[in-house]
N, C-alpha and C positions, 0 to 999 in steps of 0.2 A: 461463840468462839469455841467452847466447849465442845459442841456439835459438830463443827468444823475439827479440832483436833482426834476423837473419839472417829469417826470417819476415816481419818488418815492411820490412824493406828490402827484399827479394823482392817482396812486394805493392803496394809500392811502385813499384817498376819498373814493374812490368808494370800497373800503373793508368797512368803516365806513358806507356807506348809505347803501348798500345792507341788513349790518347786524341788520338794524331798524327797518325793519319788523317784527311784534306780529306772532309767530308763531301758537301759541294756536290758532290764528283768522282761519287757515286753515285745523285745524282740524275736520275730520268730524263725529260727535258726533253715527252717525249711525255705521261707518267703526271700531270706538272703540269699540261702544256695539257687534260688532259681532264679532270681535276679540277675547274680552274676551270669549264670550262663546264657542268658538271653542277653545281657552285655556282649559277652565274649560270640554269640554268633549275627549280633549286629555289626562287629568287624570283620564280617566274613562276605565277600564279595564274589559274584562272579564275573570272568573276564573272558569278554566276546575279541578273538583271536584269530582272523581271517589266514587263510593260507597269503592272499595278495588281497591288496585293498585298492587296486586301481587294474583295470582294463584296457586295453587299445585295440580295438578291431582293425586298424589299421585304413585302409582304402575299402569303401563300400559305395555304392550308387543310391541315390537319392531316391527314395520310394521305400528302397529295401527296411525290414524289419527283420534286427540283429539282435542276441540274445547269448547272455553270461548266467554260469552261475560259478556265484561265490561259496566256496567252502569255509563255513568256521566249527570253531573248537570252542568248547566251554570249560578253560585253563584254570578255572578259579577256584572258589573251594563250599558255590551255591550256585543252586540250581537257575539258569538261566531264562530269562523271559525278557523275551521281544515284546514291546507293547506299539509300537508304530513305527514306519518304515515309510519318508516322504523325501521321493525325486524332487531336485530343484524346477523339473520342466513337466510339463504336462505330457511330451512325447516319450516321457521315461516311467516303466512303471513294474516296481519291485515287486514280487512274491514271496511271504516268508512264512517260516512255523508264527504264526502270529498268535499268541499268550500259551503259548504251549513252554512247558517247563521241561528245559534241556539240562541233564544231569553234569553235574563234574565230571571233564574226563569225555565225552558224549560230542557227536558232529553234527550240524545243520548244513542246509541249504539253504542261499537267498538269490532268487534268479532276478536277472534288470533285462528289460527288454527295451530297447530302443527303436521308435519308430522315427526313420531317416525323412519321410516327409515332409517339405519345405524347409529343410534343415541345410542347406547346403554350407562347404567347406569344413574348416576345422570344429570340432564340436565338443565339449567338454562339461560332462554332467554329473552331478554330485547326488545322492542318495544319504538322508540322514537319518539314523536309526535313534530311536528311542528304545533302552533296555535298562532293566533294573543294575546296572554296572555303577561304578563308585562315579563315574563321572557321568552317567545316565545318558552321557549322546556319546554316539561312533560317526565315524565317514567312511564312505567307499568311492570311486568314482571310475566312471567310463567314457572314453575316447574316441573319436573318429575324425578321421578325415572322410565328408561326401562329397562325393563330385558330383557334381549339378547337370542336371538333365537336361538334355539339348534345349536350347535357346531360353533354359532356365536363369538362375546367377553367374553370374563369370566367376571365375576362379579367383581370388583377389578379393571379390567386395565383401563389404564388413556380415558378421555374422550375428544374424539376428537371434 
């Protein structure tokens, strides 16, 4: 019992002394200020800012391969990076500054080119970009009406 109490009051102590030391004293006033600022530019985003974020080619023929480029802007206040850029369709297929770091303030180009083959009537396709932005996906999208090449689809049926 002896043993047991002598134990407890020994652990005792020594949880009491250890915990006397000023911690502030070891803090180091440099490792805070660099803290904070890496805080303060982990709030700092940049924001990919298309001139227009949808297309319409309007009426084009079935075969044809048609082609946009999108204008954007780097509105934010970090440098921007594209890291992937995936058409909904396989006939669709983006070009972009890909992992190239676009400054605040600074303009890109992303071209969508569409190839109208076996694509006929209304057509509606989506490109979704993955970038370092606070919500890490954007959308763009591009439009056509194809008219179907003689004794192809008829006008009306459903679009594959």
């Amino acid at each position: 019992m002896k043993k047991v109490f002598l134990l407890l009051v020994s652990f005792a102590l020594v949880s009491f002394t250890s915990c006397n030391e000023d911690a502030s004293k070891k803090v180091d006033e440099k490792k805070v200020a660099e803290a904070s600022e890496k805080t303060a530019q982990e709030d700092k985003f940049p924001v990919l800012s298309f001139d227009t974020k949808e297309h319409d080619f309007g009426n084009v023929e079935e075969g044809d391969v048609v082609e946009h480029t999108f204008t954007f802007t780097n509105t934010g206040d970090a440098p921007l990076i594209i890291s992937n850029a995936k058409a909904s369709c396989g006939c669709t297929v983006p070009s972009y500054p890909k992992n190239e770091a676009i400054a605040p303030g600074n303009q890109g180009d992303m071209t969508v080119k569409f190839n109208t083959r076996g694509k006929p009537n209304q057509q509606m396709k989506t490109v979704r970009i993955t970038a370092n932005t606070e919500s890490g996906r954007e959308t763009i999208r591009i439009k056509a009406f194809v008219n179907p090449k003689e004794g192809g689809a008829k006008a009306g049926s459903p679009v594959k």
